[in-house]
C-alpha positions as CSV (number, residue, x, y, z in Angstrom):
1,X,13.4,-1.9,7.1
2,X,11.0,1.1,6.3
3,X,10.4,4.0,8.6
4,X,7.3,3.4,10.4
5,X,6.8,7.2,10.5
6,X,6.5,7.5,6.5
7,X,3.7,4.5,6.7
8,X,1.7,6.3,9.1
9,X,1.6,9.1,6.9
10,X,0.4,6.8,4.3
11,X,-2.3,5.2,6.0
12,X,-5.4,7.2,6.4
13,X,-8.8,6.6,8.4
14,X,-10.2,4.2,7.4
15,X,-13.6,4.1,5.1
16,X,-16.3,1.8,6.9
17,X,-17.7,-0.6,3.4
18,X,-19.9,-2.7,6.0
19,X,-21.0,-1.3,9.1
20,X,-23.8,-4.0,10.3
21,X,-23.4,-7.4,10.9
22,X,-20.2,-6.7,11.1
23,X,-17.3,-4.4,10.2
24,X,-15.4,-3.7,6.7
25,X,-12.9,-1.1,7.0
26,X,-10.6,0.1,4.0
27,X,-7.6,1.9,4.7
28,X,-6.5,2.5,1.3
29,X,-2.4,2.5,0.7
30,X,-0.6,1.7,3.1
31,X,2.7,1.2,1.6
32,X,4.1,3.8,-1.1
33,X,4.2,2.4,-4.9
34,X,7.5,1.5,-4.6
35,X,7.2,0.1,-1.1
36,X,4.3,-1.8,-2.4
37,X,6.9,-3.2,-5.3
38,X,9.7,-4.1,-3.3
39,X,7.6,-6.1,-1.4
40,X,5.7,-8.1,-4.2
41,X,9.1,-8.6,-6.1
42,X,10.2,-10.0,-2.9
43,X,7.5,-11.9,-1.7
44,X,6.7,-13.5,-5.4
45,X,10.1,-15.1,-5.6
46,X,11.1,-15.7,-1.9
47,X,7.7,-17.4,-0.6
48,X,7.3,-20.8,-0.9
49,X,4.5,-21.1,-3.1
50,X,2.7,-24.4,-4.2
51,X,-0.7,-24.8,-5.8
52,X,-3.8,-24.5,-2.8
53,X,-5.7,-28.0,-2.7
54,X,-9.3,-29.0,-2.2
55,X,-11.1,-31.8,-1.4
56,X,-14.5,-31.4,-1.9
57,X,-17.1,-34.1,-2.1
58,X,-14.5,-36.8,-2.1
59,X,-13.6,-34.7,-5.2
60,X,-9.5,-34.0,-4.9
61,X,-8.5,-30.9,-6.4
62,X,-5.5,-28.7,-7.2
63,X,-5.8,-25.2,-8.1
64,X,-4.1,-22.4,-10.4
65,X,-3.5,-20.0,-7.9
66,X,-0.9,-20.8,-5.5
67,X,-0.6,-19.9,-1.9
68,X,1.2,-20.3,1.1
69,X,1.2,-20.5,5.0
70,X,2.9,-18.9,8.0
71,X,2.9,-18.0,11.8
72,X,4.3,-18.4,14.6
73,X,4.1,-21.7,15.3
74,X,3.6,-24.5,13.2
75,X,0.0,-23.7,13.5
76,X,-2.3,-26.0,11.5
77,X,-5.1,-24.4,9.1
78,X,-7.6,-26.6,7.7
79,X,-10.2,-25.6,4.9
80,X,-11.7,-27.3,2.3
81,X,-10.8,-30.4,3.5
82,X,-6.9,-30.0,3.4
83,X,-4.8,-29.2,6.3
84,X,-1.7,-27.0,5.6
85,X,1.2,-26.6,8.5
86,X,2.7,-23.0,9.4
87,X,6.5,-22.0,8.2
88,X,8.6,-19.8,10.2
89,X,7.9,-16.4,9.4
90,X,10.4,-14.4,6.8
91,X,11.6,-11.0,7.2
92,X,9.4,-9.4,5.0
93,X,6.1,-11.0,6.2
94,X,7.5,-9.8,9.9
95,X,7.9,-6.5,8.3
96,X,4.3,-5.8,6.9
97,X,2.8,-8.1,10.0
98,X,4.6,-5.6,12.2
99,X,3.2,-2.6,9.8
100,X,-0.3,-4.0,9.7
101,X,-0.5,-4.3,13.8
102,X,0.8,-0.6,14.2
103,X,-1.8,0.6,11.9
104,X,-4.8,-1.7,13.3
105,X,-4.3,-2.0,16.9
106,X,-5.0,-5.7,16.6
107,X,-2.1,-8.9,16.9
108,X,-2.0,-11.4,14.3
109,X,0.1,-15.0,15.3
110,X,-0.4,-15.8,11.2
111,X,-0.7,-15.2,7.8
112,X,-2.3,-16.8,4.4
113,X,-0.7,-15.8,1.4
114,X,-2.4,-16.8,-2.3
115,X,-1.0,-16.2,-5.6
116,X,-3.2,-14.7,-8.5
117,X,-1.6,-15.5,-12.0
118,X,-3.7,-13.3,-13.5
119,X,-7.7,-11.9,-13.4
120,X,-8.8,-15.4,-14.5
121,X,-7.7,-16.8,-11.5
122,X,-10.3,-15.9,-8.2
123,X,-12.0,-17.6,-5.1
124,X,-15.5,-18.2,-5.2
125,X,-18.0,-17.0,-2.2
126,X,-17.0,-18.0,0.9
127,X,-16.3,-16.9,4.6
128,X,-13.1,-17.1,6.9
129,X,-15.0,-19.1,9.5
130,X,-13.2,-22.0,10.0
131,X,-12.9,-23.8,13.5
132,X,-8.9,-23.1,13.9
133,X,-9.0,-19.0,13.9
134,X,-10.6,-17.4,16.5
135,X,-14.1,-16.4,16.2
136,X,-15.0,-12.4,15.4
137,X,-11.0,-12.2,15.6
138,X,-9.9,-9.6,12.9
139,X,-8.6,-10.4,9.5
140,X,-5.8,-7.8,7.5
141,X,-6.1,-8.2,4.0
142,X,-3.1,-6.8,2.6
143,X,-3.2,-6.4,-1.7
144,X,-0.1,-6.1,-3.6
145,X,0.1,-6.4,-7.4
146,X,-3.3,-5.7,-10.0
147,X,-6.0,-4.0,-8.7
148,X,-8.6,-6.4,-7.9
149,X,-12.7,-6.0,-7.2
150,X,-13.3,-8.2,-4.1
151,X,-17.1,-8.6,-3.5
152,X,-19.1,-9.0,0.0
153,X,-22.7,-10.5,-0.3
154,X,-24.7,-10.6,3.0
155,X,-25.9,-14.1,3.8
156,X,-29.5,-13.3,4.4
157,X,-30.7,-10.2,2.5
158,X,-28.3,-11.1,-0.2
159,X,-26.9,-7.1,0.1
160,X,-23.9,-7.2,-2.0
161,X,-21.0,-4.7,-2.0
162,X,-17.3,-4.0,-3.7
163,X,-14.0,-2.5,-3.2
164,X,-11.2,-2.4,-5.3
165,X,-8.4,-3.3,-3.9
166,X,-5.2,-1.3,-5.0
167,X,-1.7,-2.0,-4.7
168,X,-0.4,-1.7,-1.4
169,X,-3.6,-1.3,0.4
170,X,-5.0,-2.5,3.5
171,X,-8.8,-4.0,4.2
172,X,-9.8,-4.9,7.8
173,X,-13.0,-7.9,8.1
174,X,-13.7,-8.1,12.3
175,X,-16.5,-8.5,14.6
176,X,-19.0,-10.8,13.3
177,X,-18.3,-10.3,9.3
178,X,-17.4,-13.4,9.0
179,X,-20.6,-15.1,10.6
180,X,-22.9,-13.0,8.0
181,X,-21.2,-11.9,5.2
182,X,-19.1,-14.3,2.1
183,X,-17.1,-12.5,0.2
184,X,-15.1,-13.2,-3.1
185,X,-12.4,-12.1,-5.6
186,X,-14.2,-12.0,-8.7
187,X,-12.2,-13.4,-12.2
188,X,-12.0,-10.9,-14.9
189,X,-10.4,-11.2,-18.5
190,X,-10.0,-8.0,-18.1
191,X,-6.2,-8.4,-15.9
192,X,-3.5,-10.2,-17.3
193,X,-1.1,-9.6,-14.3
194,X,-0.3,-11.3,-11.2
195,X,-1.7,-10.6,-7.3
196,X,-0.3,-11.2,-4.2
197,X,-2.6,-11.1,-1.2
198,X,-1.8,-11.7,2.6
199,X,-4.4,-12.3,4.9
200,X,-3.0,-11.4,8.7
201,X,-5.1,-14.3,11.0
202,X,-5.4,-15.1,14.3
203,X,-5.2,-18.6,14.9
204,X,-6.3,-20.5,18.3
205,X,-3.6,-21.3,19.8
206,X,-5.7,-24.3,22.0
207,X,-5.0,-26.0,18.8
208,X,-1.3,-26.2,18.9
209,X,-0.9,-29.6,20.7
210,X,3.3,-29.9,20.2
211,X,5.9,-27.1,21.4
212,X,7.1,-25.1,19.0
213,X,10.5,-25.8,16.4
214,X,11.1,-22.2,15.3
């Protein structure tokens, strides 16, 4: 367990990236380097990782990239057309979920985790808008591993912006980001090493319709 008074000292104010239709905040580190690699080292080989799925057009697809999916509950999550069921939390995800509410104020019942090989793997533009999280609820993206460019393009005036995301930092979407702005992780040749990235949700619970096993 880290001491929650080092990570304060390592989170700063946040820099606002969007601050219309929405809010982007970047936080920068969070967690020390070797914070940052204790927790990928753990994380890569403990989570149960299996490749994401897609059904698209009747069109059934498996990915590269690998992810995973946990919350309180067995909470289901359904995006492009595949449902995926919650695991209990572990440890570590209960520590940096713990560390991610302290520095953002907000709760979070879940998390998605995805697994990037290397900068040839990415997601394409999208939004976290889907019917099972709560609407304008915040979203903690938490980076670990290879710096990344992740990309915001506004759905209307096409604006488009970028971060890069370093190890161990922290990027906040809330308010209505998610109803006007996609965002993406571009691929690159450029990165031959691996990413982990958590995304801290909050699910509706109104959709849990069984009492909880954990």
């Amino acid at each position: 367990m880290y001491n929650m008074d080092l990570f304060a000292e390592l989170a700063p104010a946040p820099i606002s990236i969007i601050d219309y239709d929405g809010i982007v905040e970047y936080y920068g580190m969070m967690l020390s380097y070797q914070q940052a690699d204790d927790f990928f080292d753990k994380l890569l080989t403990q989570i149960q990782w299996k490749h994401d799925q897609a059904n698209i057009q009747g069109q059934y697809i498996i990915t590269s990239r690998k992810v995973a999916w946990y919350g309180d509950q067995p909470f289901h999550y359904t995006y492009s057309n595949i449902t995926k069921v919650a695991l209990p939390w572990t440890p570590e995800l209960l520590e940096l979920k713990q560390l991610v509410e302290q520095q953002t104020g907000y709760q979070f019942n879940a998390c998605l985790l995805n697994l990037y090989h290397s900068g040839e793997e990415g997601m394409t533009w999208h939004s976290d808008a889907e019917k099972d999280l709560i609407k304008n609820g915040a979203i903690a993206s938490v980076s670990l591993g290879a710096e990344r460019k992740f990309s915001f393009k506004h759905r209307h005036d096409q604006q488009t912006l970028s971060v890069l995301l370093q190890h161990g930092s922290l990027l906040v979407m809330r308010g209505e980001t998610q109803s006007h702005w996609l965002h993406c992780l571009p691929p690159t040749k450029k990165i031959s090493t691996p990413r982990i990235n958590l995304t801290f949700r909050m699910i509706n619970q109104r959709n849990i319709n069984q009492p909880s096993i954990y």
